[in-house]
C-alpha positions in Angstrom: 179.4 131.6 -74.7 177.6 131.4 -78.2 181.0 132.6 -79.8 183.0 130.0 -77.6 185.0 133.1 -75.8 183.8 131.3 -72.5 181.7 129.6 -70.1 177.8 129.8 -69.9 177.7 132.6 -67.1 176.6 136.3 -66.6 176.4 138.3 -64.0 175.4 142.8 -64.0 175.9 144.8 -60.7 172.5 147.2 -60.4 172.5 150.3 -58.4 169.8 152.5 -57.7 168.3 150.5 -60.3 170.6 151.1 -63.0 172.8 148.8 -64.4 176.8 150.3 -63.7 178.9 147.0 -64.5 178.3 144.3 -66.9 180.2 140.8 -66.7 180.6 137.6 -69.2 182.7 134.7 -68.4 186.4 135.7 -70.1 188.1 132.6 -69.1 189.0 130.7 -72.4 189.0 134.6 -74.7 191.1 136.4 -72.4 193.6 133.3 -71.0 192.5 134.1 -67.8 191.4 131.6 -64.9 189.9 134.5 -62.7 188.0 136.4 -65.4 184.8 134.7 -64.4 181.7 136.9 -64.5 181.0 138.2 -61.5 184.8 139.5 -62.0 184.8 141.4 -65.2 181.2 142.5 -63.3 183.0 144.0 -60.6 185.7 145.6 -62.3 183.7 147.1 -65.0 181.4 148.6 -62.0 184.4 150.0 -60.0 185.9 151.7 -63.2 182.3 153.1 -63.8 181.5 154.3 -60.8 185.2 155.4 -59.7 185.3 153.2 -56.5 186.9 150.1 -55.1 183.6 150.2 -53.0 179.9 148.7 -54.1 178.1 149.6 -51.4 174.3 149.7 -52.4 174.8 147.3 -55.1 173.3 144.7 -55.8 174.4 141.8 -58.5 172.3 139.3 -60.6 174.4 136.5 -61.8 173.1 133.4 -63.6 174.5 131.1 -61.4 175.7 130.8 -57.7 179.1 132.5 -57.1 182.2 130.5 -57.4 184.7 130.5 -54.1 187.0 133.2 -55.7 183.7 135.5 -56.7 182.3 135.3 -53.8 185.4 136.5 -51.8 185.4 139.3 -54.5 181.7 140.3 -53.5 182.5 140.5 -50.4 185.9 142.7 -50.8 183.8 144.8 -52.4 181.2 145.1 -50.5 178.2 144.3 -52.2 174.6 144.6 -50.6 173.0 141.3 -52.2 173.7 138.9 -54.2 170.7 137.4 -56.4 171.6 134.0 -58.7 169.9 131.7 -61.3 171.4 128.2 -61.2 172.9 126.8 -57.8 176.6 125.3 -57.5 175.1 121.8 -57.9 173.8 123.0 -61.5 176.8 124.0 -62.5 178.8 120.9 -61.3 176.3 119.5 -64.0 177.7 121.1 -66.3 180.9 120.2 -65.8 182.0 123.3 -63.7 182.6 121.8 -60.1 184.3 124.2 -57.2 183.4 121.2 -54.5 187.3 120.5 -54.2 187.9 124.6 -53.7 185.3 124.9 -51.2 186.7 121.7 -49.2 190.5 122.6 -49.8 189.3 125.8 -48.1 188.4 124.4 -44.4 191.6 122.7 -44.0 194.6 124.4 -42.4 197.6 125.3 -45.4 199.5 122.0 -44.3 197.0 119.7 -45.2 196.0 121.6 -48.5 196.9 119.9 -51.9 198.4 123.2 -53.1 201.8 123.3 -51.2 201.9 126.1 -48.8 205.2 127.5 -47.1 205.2 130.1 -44.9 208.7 132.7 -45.4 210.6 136.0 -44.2 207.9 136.8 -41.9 209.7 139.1 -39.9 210.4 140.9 -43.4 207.5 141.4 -44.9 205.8 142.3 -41.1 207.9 145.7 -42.2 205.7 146.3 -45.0 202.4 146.2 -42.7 204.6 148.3 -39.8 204.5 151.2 -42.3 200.9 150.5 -43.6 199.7 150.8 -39.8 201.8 154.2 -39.0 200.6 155.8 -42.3 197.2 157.5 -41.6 197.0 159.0 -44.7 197.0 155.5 -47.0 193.1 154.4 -48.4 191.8 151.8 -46.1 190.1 148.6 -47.8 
């Protein structure tokens, strides 16, 4: 944040009580919308521990996670979150996810983002040979 590469957030995954991924907000150095903290957190952890999985971790961010990090926490499978500043803090700040999390409980149609469903049938195919494979890494 200091060197203006991003915004003022942190976050480290801990397990076993050691430190195994490290995260800084990326948004503004790397041109990247979704490297937010808890992202580059996750991915340095995975690539460190050699898992898509983070079971018995734990993360400590500085503020409350964002809609799209806390879907990542979840994916990943984190035991417990633990977070400085709430959502109202950093709406404070000037960093408000109120629309996101609103835009969220409404059905695609009545989203702002234009939604349109396509080739259903076709891409069904896709998750046909997903489902017959037992040999493919479940997630």
């Amino acid at each position: 944040m200091q060197d203006g590469r991003g915004g003022p957030f942190g976050a480290v995954i801990v397990k076993e009580g050691r430190v195994v991924g490290r995260g800084s907000n990326q948004v503004v150095r790397s041109m990247d919308p979704t490297a937010h903290a808890e992202i580059v957190a996750i991915r340095d952890a995975c690539a460190n521990l050699g898992t898509h999985v983070l079971a018995g971790c734990d993360v400590f961010a500085t503020c409350q996670p964002c809609p799209m990090c806390l879907a990542a926490l979840y994916w990943a499978r984190v035991d417990r979150i633990y977070y400085a500043c709430t959502a109202g803090d950093a709406r404070d700040a000037g960093f408000d996810d109120a629309f996101i999390c609103s835009e969220l409980g409404k059905s695609p149609a009545e989203r702002q983002l234009p939604m349109q469903q396509i080739l259903r049938n076709e891409a069904l195919t896709l998750f046909d040979e997903w489902k017959a494979n037992p040999s493919w890494t479940r997630y």
